[in-house]
N, CA, C and O atoms as a Maestro MAE file, in Angstrom:
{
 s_m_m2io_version
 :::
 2.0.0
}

f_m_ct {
 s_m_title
 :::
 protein
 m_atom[256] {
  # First column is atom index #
  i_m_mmod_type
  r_m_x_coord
  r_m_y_coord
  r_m_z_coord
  i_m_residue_number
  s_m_chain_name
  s_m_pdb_residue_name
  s_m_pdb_atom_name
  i_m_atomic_number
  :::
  1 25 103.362 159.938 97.194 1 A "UNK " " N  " 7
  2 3 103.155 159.557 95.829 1 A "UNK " " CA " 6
  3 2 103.477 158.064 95.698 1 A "UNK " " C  " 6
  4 15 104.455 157.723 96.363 1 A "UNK " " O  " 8
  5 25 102.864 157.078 94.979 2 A "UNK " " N  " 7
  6 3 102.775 156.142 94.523 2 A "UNK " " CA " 6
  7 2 104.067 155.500 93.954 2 A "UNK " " C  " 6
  8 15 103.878 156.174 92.942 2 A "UNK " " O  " 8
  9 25 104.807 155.058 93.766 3 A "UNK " " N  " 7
  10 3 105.952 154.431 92.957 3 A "UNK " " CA " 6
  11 2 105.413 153.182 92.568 3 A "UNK " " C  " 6
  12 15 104.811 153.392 91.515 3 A "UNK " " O  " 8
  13 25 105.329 152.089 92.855 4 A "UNK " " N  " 7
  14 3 104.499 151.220 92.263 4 A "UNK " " CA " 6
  15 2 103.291 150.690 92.691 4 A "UNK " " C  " 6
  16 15 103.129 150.047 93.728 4 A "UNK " " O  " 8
  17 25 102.402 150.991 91.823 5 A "UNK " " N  " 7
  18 3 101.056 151.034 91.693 5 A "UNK " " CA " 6
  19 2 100.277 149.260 91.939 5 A "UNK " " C  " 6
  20 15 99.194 149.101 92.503 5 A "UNK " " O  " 8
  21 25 100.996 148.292 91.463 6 A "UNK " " N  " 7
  22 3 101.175 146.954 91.716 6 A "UNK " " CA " 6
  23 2 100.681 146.540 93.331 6 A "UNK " " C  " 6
  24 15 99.700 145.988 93.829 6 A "UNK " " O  " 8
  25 25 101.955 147.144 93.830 7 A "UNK " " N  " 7
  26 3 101.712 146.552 95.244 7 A "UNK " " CA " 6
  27 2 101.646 147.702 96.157 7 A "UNK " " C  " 6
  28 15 101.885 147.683 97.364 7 A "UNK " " O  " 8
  29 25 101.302 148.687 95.451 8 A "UNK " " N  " 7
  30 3 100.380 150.639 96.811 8 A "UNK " " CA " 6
  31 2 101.742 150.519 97.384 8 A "UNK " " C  " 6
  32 15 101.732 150.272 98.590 8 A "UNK " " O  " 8
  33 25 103.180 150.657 96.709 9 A "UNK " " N  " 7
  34 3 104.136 151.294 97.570 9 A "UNK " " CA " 6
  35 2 104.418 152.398 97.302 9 A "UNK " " C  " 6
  36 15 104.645 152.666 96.122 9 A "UNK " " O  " 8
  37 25 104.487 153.258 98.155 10 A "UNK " " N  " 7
  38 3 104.539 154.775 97.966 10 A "UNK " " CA " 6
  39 2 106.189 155.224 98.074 10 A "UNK " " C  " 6
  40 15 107.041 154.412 98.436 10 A "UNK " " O  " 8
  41 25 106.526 156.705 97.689 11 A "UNK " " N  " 7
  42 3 107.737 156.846 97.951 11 A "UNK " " CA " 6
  43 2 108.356 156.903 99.108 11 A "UNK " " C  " 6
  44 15 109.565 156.712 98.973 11 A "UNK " " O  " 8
  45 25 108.011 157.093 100.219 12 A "UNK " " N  " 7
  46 3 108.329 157.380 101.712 12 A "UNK " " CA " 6
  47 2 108.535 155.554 102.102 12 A "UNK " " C  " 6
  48 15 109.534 155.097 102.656 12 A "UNK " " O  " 8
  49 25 107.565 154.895 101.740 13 A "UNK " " N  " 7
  50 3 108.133 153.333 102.448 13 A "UNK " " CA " 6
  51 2 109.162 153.245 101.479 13 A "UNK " " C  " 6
  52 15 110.256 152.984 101.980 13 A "UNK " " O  " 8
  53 25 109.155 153.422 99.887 14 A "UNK " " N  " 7
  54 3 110.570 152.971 99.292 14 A "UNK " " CA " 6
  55 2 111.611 153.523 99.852 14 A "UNK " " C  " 6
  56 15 112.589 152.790 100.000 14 A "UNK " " O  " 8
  57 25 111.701 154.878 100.293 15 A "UNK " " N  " 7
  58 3 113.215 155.530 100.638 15 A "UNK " " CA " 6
  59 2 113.659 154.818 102.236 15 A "UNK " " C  " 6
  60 15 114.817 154.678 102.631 15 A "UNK " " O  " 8
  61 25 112.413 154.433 102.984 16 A "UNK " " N  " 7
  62 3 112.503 153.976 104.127 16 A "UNK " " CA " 6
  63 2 113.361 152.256 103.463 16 A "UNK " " C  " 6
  64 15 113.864 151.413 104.206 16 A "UNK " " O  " 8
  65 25 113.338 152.230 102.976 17 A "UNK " " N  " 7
  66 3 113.767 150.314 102.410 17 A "UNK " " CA " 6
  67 2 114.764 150.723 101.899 17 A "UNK " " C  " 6
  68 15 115.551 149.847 102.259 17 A "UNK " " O  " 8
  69 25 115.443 151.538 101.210 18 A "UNK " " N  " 7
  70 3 116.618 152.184 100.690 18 A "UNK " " CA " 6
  71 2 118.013 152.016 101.956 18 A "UNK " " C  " 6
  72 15 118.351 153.039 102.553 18 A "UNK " " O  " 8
  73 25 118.540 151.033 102.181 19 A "UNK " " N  " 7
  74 3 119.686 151.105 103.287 19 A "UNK " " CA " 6
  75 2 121.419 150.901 102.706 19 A "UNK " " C  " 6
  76 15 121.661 150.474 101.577 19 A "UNK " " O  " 8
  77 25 122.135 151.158 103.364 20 A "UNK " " N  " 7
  78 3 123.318 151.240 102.927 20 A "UNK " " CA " 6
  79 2 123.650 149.690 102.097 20 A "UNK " " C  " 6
  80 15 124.480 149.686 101.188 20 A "UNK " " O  " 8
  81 25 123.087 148.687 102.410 21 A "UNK " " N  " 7
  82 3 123.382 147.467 101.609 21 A "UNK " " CA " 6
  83 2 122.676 147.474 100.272 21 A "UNK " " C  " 6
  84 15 123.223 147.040 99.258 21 A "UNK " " O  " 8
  85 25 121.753 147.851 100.282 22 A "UNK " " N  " 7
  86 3 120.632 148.070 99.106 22 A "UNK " " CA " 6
  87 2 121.770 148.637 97.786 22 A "UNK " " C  " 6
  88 15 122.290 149.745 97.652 22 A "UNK " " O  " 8
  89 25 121.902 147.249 96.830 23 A "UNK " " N  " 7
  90 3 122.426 147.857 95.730 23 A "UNK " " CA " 6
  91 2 121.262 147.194 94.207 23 A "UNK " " C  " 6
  92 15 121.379 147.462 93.011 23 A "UNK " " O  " 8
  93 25 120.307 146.369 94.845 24 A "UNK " " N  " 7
  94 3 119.519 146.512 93.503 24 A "UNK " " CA " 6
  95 2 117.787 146.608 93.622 24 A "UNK " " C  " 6
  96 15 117.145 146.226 94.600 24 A "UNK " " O  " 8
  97 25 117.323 147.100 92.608 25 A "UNK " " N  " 7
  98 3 115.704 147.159 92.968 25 A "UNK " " CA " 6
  99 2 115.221 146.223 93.528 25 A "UNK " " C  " 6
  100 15 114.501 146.423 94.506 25 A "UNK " " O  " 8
  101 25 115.479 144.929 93.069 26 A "UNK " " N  " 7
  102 3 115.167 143.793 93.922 26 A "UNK " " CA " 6
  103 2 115.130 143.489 95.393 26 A "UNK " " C  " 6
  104 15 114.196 142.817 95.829 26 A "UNK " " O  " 8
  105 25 116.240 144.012 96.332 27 A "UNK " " N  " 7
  106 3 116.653 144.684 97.469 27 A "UNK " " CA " 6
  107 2 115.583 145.496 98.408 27 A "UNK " " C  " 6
  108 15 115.318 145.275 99.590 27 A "UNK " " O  " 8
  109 25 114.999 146.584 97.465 28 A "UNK " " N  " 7
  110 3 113.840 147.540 98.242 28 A "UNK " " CA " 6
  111 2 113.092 146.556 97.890 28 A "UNK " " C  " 6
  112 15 113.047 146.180 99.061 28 A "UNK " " O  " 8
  113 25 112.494 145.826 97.383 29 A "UNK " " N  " 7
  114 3 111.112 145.282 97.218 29 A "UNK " " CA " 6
  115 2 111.498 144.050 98.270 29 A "UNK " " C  " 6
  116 15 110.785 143.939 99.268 29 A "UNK " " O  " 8
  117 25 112.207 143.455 98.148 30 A "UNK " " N  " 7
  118 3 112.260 142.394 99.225 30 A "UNK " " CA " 6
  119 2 112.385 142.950 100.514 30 A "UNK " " C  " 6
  120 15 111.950 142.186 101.376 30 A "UNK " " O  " 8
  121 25 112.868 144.108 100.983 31 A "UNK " " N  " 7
  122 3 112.691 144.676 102.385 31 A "UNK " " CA " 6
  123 2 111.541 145.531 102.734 31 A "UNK " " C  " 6
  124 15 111.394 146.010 103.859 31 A "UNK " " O  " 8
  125 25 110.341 145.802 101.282 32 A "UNK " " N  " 7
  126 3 109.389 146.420 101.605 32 A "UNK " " CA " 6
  127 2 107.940 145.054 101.520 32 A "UNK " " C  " 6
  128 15 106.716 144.996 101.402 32 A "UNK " " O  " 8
  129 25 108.910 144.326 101.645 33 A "UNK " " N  " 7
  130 3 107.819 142.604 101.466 33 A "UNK " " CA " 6
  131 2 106.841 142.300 100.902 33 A "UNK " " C  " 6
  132 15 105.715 141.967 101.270 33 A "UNK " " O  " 8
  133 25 107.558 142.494 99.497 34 A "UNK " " N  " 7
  134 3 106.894 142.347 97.686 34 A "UNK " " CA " 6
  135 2 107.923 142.335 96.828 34 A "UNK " " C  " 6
  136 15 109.061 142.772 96.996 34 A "UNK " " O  " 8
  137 25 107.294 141.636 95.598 35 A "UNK " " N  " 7
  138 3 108.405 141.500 94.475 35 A "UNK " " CA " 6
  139 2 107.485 142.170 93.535 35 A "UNK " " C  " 6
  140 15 106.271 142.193 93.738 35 A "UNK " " O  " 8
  141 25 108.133 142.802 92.344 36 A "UNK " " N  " 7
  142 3 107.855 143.942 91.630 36 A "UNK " " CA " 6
  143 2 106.831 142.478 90.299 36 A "UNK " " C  " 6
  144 15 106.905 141.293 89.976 36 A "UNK " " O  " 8
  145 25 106.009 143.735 90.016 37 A "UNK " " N  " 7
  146 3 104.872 142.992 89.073 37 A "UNK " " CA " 6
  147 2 104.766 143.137 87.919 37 A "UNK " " C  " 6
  148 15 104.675 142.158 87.178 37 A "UNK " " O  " 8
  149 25 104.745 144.828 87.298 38 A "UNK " " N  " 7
  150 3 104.633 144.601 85.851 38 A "UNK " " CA " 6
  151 2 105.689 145.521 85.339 38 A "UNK " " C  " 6
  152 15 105.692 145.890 84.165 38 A "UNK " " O  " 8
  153 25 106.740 145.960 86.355 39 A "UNK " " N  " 7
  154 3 107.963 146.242 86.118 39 A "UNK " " CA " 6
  155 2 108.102 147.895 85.327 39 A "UNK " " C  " 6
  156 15 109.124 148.287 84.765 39 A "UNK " " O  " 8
  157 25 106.788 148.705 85.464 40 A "UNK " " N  " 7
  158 3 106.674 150.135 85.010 40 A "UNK " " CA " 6
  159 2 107.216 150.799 86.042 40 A "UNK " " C  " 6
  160 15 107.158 152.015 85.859 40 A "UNK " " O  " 8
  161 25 107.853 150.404 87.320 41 A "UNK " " N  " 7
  162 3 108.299 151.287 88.556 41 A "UNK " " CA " 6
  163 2 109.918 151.062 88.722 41 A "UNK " " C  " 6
  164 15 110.601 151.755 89.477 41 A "UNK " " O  " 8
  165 25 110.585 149.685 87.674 42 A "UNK " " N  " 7
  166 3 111.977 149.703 88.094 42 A "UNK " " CA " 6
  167 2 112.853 150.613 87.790 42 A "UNK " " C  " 6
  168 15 113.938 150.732 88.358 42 A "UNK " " O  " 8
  169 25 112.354 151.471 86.674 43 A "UNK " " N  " 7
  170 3 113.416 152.629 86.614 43 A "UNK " " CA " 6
  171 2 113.526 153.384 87.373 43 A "UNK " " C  " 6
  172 15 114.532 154.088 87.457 43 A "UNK " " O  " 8
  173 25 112.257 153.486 88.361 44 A "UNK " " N  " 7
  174 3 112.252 154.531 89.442 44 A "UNK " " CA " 6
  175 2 112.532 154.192 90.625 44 A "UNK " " C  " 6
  176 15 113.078 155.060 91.307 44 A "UNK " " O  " 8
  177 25 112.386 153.464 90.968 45 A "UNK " " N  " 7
  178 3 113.563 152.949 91.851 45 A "UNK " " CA " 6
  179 2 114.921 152.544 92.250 45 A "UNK " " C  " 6
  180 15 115.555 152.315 93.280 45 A "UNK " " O  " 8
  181 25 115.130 152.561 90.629 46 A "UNK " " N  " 7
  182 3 116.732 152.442 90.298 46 A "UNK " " CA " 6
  183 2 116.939 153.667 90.929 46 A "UNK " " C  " 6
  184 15 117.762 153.910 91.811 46 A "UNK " " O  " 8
  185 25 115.858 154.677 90.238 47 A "UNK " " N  " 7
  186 3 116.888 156.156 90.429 47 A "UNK " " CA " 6
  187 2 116.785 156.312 91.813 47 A "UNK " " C  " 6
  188 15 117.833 156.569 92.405 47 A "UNK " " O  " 8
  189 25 115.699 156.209 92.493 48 A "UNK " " N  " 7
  190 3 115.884 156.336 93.945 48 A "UNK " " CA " 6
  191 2 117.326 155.752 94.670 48 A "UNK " " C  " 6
  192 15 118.054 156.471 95.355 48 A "UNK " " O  " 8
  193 25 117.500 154.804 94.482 49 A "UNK " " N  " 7
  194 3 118.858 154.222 95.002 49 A "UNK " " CA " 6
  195 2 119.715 154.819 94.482 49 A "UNK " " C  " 6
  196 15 120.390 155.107 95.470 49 A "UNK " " O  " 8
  197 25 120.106 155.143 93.841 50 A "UNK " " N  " 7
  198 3 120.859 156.124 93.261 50 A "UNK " " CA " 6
  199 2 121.031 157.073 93.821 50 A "UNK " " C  " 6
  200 15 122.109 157.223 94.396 50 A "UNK " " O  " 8
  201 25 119.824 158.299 93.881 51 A "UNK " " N  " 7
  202 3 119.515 159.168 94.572 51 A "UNK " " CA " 6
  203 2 120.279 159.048 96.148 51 A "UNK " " C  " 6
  204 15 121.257 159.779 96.298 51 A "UNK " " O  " 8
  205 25 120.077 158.601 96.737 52 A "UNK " " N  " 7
  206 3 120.271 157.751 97.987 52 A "UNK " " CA " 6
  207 2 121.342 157.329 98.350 52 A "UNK " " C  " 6
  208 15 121.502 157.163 99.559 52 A "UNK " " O  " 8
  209 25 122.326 157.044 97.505 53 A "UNK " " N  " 7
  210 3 123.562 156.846 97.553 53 A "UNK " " CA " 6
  211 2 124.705 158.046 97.106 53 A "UNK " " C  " 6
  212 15 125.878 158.091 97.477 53 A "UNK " " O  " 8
  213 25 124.002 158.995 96.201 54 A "UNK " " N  " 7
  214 3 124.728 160.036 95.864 54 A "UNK " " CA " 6
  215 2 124.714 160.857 97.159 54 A "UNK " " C  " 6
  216 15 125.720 161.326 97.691 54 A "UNK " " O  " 8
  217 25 123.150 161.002 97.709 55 A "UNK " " N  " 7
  218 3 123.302 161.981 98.904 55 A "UNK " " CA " 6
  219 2 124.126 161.841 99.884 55 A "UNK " " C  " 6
  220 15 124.873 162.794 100.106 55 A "UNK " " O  " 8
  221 25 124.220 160.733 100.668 56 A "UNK " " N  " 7
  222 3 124.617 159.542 102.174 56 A "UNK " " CA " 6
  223 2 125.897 159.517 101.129 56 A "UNK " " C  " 6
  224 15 126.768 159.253 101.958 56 A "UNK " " O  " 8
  225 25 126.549 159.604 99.970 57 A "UNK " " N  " 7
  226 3 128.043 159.985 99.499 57 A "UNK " " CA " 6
  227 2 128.555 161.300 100.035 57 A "UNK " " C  " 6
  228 15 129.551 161.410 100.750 57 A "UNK " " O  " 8
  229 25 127.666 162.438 99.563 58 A "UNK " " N  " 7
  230 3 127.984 163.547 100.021 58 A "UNK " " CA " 6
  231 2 127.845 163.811 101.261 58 A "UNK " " C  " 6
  232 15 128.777 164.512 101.654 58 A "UNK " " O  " 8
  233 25 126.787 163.460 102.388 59 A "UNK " " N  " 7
  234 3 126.554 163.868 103.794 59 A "UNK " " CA " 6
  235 2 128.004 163.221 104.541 59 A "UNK " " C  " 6
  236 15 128.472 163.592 105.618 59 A "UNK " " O  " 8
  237 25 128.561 162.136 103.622 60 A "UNK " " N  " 7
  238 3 129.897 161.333 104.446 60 A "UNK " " CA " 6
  239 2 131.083 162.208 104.342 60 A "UNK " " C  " 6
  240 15 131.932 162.292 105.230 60 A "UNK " " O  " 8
  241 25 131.118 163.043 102.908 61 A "UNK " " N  " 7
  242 3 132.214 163.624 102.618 61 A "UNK " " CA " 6
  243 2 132.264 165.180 103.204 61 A "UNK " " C  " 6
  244 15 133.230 165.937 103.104 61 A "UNK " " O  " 8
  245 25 130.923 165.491 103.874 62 A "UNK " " N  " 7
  246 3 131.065 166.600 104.100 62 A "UNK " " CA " 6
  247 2 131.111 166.783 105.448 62 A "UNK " " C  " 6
  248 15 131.078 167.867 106.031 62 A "UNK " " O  " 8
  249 25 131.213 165.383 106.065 63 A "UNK " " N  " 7
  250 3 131.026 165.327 107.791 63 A "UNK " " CA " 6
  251 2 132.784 164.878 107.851 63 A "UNK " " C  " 6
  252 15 133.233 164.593 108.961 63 A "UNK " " O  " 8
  253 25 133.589 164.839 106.805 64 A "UNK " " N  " 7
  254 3 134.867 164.796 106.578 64 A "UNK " " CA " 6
  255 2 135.738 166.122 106.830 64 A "UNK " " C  " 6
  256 15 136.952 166.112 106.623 64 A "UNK " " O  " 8
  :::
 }
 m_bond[255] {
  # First column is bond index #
  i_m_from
  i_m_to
  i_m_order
  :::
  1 1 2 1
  2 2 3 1
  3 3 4 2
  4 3 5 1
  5 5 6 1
  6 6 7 1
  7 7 8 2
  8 7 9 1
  9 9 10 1
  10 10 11 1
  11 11 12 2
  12 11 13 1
  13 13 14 1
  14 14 15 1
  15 15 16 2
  16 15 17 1
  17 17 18 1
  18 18 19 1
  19 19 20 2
  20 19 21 1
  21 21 22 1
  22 22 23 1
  23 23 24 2
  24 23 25 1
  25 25 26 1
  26 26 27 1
  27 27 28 2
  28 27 29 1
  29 29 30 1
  30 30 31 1
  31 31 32 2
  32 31 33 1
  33 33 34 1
  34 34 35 1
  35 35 36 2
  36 35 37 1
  37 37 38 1
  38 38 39 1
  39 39 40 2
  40 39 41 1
  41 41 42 1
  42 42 43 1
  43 43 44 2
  44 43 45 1
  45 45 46 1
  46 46 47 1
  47 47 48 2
  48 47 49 1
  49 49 50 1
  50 50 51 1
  51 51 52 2
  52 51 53 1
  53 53 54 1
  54 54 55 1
  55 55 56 2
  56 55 57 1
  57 57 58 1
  58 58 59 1
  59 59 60 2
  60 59 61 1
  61 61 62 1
  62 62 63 1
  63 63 64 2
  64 63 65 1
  65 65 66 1
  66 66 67 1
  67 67 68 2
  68 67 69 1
  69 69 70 1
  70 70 71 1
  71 71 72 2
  72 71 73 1
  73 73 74 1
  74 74 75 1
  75 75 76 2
  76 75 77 1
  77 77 78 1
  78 78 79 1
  79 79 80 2
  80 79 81 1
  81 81 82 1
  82 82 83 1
  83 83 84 2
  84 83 85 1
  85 85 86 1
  86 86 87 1
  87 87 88 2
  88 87 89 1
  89 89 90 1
  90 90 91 1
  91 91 92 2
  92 91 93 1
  93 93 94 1
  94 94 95 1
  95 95 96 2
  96 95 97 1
  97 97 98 1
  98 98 99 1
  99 99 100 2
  100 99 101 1
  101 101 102 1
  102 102 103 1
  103 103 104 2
  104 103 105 1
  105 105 106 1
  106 106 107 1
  107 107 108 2
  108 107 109 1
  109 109 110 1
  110 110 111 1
  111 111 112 2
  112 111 113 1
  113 113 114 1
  114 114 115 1
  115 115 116 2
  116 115 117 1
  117 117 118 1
  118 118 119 1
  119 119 120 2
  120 119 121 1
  121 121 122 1
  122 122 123 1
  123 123 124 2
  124 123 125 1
  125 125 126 1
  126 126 127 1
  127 127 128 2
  128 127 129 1
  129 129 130 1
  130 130 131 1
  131 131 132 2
  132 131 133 1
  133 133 134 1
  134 134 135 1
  135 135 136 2
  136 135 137 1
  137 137 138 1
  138 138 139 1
  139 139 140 2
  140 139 141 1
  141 141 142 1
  142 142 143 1
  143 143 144 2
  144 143 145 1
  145 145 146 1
  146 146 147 1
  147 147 148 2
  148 147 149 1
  149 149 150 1
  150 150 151 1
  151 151 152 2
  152 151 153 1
  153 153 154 1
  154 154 155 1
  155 155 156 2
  156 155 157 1
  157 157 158 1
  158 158 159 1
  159 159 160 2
  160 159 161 1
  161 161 162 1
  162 162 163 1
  163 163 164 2
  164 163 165 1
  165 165 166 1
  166 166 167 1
  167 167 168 2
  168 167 169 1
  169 169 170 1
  170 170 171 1
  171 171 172 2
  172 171 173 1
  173 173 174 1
  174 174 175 1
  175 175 176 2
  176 175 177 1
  177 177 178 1
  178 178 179 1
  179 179 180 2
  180 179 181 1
  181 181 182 1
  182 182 183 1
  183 183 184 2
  184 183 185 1
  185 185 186 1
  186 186 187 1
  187 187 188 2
  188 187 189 1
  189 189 190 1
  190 190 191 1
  191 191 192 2
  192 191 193 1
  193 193 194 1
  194 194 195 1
  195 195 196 2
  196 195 197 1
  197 197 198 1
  198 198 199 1
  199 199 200 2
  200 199 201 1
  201 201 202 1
  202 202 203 1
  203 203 204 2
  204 203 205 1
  205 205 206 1
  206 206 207 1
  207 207 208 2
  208 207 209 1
  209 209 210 1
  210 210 211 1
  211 211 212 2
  212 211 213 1
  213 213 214 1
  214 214 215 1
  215 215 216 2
  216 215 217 1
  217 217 218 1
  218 218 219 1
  219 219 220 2
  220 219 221 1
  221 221 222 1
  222 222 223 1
  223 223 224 2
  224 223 225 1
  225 225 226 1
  226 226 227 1
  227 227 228 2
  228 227 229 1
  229 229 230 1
  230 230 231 1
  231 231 232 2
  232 231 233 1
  233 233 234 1
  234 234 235 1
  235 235 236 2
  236 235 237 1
  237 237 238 1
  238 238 239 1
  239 239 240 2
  240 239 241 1
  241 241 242 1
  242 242 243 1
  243 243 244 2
  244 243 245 1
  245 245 246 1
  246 246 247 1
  247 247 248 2
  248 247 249 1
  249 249 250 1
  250 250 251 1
  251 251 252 2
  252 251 253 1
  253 253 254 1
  254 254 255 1
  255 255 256 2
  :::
 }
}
């Protein structure tokens, strides 16, 4: 699926750009080598990072 339509990035390259340093949307778009265009995709990528950090929170606490 599509996440931003701007520059054809789909969700699989965003989660792939999603890394433990990644703390702002700006972040995935500069490691997926584009800057965001008409800005209808930053909420969703917020949440992805989010997403992404809640999980890789829990996979740490549960390998605890």
């Amino acid at each position: 699926m599509y996440v931003c339509l701007c520059n054809a990035i789909n969700d699989k390259t965003m989660t792939a750009a999603i890394s433990e340093e990644t703390r702002h949307v700006k972040d995935v778009f500069r490691a997926c080598g584009h800057k965001p265009q008409c800005g209808k995709c930053l909420s969703a990528v917020a949440t992805m990072i989010a997403e992404t950090k809640t999980d890789a929170g829990a996979m740490k606490l549960a390998a605890e």
